[in-house]
C-alpha positions as CSV (number, residue, x, y, z in Angstrom):
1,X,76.8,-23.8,-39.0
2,X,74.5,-26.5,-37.1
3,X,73.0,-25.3,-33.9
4,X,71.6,-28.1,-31.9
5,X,69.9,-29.0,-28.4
6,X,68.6,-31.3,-26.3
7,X,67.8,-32.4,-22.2
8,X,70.7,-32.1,-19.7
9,X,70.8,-33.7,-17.2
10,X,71.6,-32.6,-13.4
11,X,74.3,-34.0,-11.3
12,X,73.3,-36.6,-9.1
13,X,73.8,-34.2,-5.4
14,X,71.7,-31.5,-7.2
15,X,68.8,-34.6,-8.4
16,X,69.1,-36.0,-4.8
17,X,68.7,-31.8,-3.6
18,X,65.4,-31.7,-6.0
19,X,63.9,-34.5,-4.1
20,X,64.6,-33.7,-1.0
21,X,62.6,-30.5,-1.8
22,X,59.9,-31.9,-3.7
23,X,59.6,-34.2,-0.4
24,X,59.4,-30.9,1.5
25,X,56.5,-30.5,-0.6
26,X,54.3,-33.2,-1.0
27,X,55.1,-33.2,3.0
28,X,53.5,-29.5,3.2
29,X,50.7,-30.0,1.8
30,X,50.2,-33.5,3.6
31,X,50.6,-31.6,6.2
32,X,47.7,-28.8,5.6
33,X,45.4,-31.3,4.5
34,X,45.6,-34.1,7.0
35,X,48.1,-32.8,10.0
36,X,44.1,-32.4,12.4
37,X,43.1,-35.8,11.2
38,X,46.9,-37.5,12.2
39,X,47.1,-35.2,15.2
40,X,43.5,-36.3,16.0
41,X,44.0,-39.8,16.1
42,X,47.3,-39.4,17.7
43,X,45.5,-37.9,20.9
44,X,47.2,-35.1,20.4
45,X,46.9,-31.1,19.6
46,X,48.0,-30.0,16.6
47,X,50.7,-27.4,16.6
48,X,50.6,-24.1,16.1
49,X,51.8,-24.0,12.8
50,X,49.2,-26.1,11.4
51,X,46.8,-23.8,13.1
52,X,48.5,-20.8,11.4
53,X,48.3,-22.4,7.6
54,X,44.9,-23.0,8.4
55,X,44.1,-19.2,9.1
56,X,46.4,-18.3,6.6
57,X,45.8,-20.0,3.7
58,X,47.5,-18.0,0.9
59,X,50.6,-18.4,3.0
60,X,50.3,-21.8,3.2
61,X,49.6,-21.7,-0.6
62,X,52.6,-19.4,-1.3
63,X,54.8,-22.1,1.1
64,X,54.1,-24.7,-1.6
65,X,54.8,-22.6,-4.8
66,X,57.9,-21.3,-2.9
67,X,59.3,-25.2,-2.9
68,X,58.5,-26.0,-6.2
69,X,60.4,-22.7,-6.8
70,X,63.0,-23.7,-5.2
71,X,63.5,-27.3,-7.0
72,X,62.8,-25.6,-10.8
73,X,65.7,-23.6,-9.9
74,X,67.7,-26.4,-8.9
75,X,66.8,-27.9,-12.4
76,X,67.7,-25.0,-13.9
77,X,71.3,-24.5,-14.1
78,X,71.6,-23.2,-17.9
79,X,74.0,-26.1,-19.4
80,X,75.3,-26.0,-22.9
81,X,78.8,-26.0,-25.2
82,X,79.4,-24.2,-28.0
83,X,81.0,-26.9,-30.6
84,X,82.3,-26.6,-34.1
85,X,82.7,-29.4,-36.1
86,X,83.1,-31.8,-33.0
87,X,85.6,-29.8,-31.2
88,X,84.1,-27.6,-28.1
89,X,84.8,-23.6,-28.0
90,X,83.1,-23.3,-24.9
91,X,81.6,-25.7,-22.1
92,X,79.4,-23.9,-19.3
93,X,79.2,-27.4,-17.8
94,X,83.1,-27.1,-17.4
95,X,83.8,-23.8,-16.7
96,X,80.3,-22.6,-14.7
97,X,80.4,-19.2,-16.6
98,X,79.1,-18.1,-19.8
99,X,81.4,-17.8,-23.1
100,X,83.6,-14.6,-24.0
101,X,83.0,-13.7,-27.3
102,X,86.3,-12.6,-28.6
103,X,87.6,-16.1,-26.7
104,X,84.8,-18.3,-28.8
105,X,85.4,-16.4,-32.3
106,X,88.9,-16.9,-32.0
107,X,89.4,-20.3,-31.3
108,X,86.3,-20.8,-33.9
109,X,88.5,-18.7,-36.0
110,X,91.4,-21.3,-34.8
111,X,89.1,-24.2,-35.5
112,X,88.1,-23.0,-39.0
113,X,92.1,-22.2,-40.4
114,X,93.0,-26.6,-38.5
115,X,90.6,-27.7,-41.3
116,X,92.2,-28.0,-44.3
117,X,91.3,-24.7,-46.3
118,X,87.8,-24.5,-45.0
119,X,88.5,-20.8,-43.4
120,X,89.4,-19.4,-47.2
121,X,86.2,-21.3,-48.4
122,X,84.5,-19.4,-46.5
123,X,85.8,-16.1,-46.6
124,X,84.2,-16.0,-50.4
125,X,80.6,-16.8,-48.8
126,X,78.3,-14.5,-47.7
127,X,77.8,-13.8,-44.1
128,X,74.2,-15.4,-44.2
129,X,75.8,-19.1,-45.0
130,X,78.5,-19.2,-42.5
């Protein structure tokens, strides 16, 4: 049996959500870094919430990580089929929950008897081959 992998790509609302939040980011820690120098040449205060991440710098810190968080878990969504021979037992990306194992084994069990004698083949093989 072949096991394989490889990179899945998100749907474009949830790449367009990962920006948006990665914006929210880099737009943070603009913010904590420059917000007195902008607000200074503005001629204007800065507010109170740029004086509160500058007192508090581990929450301003912990505001940051929380985003990028936020967008890892947006990557994140744990996408993968379960194929046999080319036909798919299982598809998370279709059905957004993870396989049942008696539903997988028996339409791999279904999958194994449509091709031609392969399921008696392998009923002579040990368990480590199949």
């Amino acid at each position: 049996m072949k096991i394989e992998g490889g990179p899945y790509t998100p749907p474009v609302s949830v790449q367009y959500a990962i920006r948006a939040v990665r914006a929210a980011q880099m737009s943070a820690a603009g913010f904590y870094f420059f917000g007195e120098q902008i607000f200074g040449k503005l001629g204007r205060r800065p507010p109170q919430l740029l004086v509160q991440m500058q007192e508090n710098k581990l929450l301003a810190a912990g505001a940051v990580y929380g985003l990028d968080v936020v967008a890892q878990t947006f990557k994140s969504i744990n996408a993968f089929e379960i194929t046999y021979n080319g036909q798919i037992l299982h598809s998370k990306l279709a059905t957004g929950a993870f396989p049942d194992p008696a539903a997988v084994a028996a339409k791999l069990k279904e999958a194994k008897t449509d091709n031609d004698g392969v399921a008696q083949e392998d009923q002579h093989r040990p368990r480590d081959e199949l």
